[in-house]
C-alpha positions as CSV (number, residue, x, y, z in Angstrom):
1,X,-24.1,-1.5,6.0
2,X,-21.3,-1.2,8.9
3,X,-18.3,-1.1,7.6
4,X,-14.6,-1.7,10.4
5,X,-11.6,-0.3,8.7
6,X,-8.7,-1.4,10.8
7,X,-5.6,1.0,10.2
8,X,-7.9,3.8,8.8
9,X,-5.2,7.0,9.6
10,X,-2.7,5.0,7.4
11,X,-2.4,6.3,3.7
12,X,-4.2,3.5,2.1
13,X,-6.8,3.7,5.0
14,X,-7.3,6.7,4.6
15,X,-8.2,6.9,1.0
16,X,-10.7,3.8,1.6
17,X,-12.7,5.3,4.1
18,X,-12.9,8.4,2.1
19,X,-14.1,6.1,-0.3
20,X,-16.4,3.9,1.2
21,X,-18.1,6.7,3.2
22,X,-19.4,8.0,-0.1
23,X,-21.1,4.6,-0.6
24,X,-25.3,5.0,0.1
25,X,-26.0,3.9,3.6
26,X,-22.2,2.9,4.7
27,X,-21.7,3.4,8.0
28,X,-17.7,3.4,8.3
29,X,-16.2,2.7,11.8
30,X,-12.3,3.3,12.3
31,X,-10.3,0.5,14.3
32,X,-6.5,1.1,15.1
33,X,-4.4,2.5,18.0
34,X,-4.9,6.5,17.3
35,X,-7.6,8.9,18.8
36,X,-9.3,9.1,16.8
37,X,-10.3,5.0,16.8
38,X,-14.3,4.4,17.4
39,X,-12.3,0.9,18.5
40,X,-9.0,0.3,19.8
41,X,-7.1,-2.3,17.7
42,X,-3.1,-2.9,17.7
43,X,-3.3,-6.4,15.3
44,X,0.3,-7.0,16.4
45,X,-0.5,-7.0,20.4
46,X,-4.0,-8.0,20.4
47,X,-5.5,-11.4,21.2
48,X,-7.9,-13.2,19.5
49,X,-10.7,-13.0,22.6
50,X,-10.1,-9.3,23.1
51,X,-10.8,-8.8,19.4
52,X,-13.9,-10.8,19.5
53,X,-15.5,-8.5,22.3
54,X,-14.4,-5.9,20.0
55,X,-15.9,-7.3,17.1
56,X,-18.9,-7.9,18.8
57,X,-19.2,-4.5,20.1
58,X,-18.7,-3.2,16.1
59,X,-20.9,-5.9,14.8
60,X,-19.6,-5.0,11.0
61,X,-21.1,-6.6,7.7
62,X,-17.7,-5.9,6.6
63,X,-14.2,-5.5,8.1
64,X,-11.7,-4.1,5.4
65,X,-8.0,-4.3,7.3
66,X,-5.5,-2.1,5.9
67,X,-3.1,-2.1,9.1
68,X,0.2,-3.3,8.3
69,X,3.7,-2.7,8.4
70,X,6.2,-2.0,5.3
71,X,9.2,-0.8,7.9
72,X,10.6,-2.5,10.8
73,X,13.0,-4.9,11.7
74,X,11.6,-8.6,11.2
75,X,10.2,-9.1,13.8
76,X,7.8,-6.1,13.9
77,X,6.6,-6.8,9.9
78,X,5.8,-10.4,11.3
79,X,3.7,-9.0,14.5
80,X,1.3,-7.0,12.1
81,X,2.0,-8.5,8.7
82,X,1.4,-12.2,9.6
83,X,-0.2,-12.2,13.4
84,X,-2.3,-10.0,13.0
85,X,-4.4,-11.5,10.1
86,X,-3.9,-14.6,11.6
87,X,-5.4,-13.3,15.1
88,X,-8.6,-11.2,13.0
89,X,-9.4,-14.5,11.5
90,X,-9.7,-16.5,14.7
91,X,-11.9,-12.8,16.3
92,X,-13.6,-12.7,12.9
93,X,-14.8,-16.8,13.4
94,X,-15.9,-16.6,16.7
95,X,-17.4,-12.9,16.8
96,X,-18.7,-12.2,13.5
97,X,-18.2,-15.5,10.9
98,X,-20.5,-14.2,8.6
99,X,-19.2,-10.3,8.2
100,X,-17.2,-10.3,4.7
101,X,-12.8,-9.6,5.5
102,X,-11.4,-7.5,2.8
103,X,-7.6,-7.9,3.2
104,X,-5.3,-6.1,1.7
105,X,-1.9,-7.7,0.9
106,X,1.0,-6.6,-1.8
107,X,2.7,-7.6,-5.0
108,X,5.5,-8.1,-2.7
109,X,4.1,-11.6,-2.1
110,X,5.0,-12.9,-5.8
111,X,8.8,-12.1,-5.6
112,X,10.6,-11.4,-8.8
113,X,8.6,-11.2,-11.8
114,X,9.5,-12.5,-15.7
115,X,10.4,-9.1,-17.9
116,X,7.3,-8.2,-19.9
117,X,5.0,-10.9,-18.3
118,X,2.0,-9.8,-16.1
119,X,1.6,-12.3,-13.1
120,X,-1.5,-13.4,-12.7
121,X,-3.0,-14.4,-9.1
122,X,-2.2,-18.4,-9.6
123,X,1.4,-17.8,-10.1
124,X,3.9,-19.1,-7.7
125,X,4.8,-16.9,-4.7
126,X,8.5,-16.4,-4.2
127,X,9.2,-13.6,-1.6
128,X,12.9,-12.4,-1.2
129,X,12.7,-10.1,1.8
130,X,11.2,-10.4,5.1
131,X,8.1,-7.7,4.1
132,X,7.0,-10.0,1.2
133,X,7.4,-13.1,2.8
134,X,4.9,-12.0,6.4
135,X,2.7,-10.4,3.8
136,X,2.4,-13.5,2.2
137,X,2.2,-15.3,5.6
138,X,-1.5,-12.6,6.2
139,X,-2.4,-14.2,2.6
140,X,-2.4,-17.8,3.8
141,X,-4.3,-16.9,6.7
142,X,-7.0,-15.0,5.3
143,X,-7.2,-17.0,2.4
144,X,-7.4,-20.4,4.6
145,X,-9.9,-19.0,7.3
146,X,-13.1,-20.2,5.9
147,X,-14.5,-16.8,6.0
148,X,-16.2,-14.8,3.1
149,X,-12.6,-13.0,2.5
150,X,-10.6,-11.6,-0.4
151,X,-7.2,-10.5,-0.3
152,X,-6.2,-7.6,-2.7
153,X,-2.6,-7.8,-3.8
154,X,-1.9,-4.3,-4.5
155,X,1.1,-2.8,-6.4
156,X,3.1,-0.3,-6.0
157,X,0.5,3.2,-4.6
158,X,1.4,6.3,-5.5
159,X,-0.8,9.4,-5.5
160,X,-2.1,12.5,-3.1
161,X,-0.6,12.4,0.8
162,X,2.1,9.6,-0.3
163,X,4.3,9.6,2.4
164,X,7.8,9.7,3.4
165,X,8.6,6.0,3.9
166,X,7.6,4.8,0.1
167,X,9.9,5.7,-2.9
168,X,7.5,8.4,-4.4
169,X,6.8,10.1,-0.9
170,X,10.4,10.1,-0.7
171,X,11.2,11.4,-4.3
172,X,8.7,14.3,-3.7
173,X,10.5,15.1,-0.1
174,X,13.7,15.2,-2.0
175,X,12.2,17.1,-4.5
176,X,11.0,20.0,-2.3
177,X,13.9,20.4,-0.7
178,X,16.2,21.1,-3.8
179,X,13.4,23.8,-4.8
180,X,14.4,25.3,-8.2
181,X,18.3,25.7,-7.4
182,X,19.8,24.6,-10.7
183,X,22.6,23.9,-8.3
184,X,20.9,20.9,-6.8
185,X,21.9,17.5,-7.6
186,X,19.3,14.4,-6.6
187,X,21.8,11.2,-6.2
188,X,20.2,8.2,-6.4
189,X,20.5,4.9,-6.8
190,X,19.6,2.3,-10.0
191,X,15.9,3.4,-11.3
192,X,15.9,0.7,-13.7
193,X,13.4,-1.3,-12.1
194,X,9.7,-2.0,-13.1
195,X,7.1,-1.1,-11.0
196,X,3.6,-1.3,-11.5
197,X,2.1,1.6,-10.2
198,X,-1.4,2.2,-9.2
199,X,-3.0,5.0,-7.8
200,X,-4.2,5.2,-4.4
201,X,-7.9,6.2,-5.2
202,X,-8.0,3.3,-7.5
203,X,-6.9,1.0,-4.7
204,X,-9.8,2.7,-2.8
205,X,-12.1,2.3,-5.7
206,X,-11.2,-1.5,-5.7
207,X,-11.5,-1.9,-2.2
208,X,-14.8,-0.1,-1.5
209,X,-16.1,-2.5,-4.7
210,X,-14.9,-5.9,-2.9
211,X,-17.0,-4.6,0.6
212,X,-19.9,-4.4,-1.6
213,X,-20.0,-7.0,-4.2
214,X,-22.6,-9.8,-4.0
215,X,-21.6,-13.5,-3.5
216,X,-18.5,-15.1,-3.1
217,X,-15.3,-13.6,-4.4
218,X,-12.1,-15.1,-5.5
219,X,-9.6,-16.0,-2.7
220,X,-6.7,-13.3,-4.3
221,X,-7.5,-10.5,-7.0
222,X,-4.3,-8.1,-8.0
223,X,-5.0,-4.7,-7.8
224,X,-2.6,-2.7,-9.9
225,X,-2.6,-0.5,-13.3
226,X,-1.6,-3.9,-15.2
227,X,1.9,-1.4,-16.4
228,X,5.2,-1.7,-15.7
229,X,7.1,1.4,-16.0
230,X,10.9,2.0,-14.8
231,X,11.5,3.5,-11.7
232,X,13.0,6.4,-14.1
233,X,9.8,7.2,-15.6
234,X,8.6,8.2,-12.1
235,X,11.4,10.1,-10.5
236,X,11.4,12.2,-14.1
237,X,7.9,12.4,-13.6
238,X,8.2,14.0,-10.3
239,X,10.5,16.1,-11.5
240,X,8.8,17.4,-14.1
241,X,6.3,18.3,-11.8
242,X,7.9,20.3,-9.6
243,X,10.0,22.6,-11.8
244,X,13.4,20.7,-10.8
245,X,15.9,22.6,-12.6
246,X,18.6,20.4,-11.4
247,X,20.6,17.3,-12.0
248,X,19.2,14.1,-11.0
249,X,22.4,11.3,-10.6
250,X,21.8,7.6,-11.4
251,X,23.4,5.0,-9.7
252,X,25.3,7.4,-7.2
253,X,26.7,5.1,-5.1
254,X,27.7,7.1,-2.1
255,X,26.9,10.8,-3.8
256,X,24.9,11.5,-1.1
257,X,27.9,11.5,1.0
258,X,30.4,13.8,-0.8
259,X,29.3,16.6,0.5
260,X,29.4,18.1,-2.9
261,X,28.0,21.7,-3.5
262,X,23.9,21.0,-4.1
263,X,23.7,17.9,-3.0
264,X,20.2,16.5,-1.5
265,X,19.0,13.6,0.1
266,X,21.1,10.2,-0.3
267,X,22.3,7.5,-3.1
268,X,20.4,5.1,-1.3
269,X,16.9,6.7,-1.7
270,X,15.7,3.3,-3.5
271,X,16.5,1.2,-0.5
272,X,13.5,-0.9,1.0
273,X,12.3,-3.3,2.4
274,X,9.4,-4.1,-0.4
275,X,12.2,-4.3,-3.0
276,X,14.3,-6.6,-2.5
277,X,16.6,-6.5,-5.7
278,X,13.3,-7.1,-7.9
279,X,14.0,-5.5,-11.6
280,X,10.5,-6.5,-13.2
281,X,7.1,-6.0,-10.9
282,X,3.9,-6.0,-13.3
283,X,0.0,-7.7,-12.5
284,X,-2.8,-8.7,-14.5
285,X,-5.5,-7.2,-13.1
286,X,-8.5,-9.3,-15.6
287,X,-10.0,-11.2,-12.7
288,X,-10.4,-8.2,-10.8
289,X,-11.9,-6.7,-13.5
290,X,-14.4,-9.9,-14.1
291,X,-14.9,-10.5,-10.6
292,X,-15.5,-6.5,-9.2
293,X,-16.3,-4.7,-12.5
294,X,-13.4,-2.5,-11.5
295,X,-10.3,-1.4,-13.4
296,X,-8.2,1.4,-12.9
297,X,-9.3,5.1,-14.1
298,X,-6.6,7.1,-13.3
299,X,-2.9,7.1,-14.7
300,X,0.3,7.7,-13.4
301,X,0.7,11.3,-14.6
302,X,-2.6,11.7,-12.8
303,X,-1.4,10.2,-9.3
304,X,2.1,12.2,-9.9
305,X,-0.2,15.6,-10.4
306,X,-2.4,14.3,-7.4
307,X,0.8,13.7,-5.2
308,X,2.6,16.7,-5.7
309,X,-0.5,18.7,-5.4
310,X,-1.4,17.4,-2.1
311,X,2.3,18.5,-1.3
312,X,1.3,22.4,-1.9
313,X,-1.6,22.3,0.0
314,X,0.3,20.8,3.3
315,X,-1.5,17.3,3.4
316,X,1.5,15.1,2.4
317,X,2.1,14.0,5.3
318,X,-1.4,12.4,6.2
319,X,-1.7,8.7,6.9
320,X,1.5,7.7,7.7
321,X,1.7,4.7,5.2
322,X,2.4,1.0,6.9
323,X,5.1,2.0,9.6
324,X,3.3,-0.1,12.5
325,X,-0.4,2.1,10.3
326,X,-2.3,3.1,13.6
């Protein structure tokens, strides 16, 4: 089997090819704009002809994108977020209409969620931000194609080589740099918010199941641990990991700015793009578990070991995650 991953140096790429390399008889191909590309591929400059002689060239069973912004001003999230599915699609008709597209897209897409209600994959899709709302726009186009596609809405990853531009990357960067001075004080924002997190071999696990799963899949499947915990639960986590001896400050609206003796990083660590002032984020992940066989194995206290870890051993900065994923 040929597999294309398109952004596969991006931190959910590279977890899936890890993954899908270990399948029997996969051969894995990376697509994106490094050098380390067997194809060139930038999804937000590209045009549909010049993917097709790509395509052509690749001649995947499978193409498994995982390019995609979560940064950027609105323009750029709608250049890879929304073209560039759309342009795939067209390359993916003309080039290769029976290879199998494995999308991946985010919770982001469903907006805010009802407190202690999983949302399943027919729920309505309410995006408040512009990162949910050209994620969604990738959705319609894969899910509208007329190819043999599935779009996985994943939560919120977290585990080994997280990096800096999602909340737990960012909580772990903080955390290194306070060390164990009991002096250090972590001011961040609110960290009431529920998350479902998932971690990112699970997402790979899901993934490399969807490349290879016989017949027709469902249109959407959420990918998530099906748990919401508050954001608290995973900066303590963290903490707890690392030996903070510290004080960690809650809703330190401008702390970061004091100056004050100890102080590291800033109030608004919890600022993104992805977030968008929603308190409860939770899936139900039972079609994916009917349609793939797959749920997840691993828990957050495993990803939160697995993240930190990869910190020690100098690999947390691998596969820059969604900034423009090469």
């Amino acid at each position: 089997m040929r597999i294309l991953v398109l952004g596969h140096t991006g931190y959910l790429g590279t977890h899936v090819v890890e993954g899908l390399r270990a399948l029997p008889g996969a051969l894995v191909l990376g697509g994106g704009r490094g050098p380390t590309a067997d194809h060139t591929v930038d999804l937000a400059t590209v045009t549909a002809p010049e993917l097709a002689k790509i395509l052509a060239t690749a001649a995947p069973d499978t193409v498994v994108n995982c390019a995609g912004a979560t940064g950027g001003d609105p323009v750029t999230l709608a250049e890879v977020n929304a073209r560039g599915p759309a342009v795939l699609c067209a390359a993916l008709r003309e080039a290769v209409p029976g290879a199998r597209l494995v999308h991946l897209g985010s919770a982001a897409e469903y907006g805010p969620g009802v407190p202690n209600v999983r949302v399943t994959e027919s729920a309505a899709t309410r995006p408040l931000a512009p990162y949910g709302a050209t994620k969604l726009a990738g959705t319609v186009a894969v899910t509208t194609s007329g190819l043999d596609a599935v779009v996985l809405r994943v939560g919120n990853p977290v585990g080994p080589g997280a990096p800096p531009t999602g909340l737990p990357g960012r909580i772990a960067g903080l955390l290194r740099t306070a060390g164990q001075d009991p002096d250090a004080v972590l001011p961040l924002g609110d960290l009431s918010a529920y998350r479902d997190f998932v971690d990112v071999r699970d997402v790979a696990r899901a993934v490399a199941r969807a490349a290879t799963a016989p017949g027709p899949l469902p249109p959407v499947l959420n990918i998530g641990a099906g748990r919401a915990v508050p954001v608290r639960e995973l900066v303590r986590g963290l903490a707890a990991k690392a030996g903070f001896r510290g004080r960690i400050e809650e809703n330190a609206l401008g702390a970061g700015a004091r100056g004050g003796t100890g102080a590291v990083g800033s109030a608004h660590v919890l600022g993104s793009v992805r977030s968008a002032d929603v308190s409860w984020q939770c899936s139900d992940i039972t079609a994916a578990e009917a349609a793939l066989g797959w749920r997840p194995v691993h828990t957050l206290d495993d990803a939160l070991t697995a993240l930190w870890g990869s910190g020690r051993e100098g690999s947390a900065g691998r596969g820059e995650a969604g900034d423009r994923t090469p």
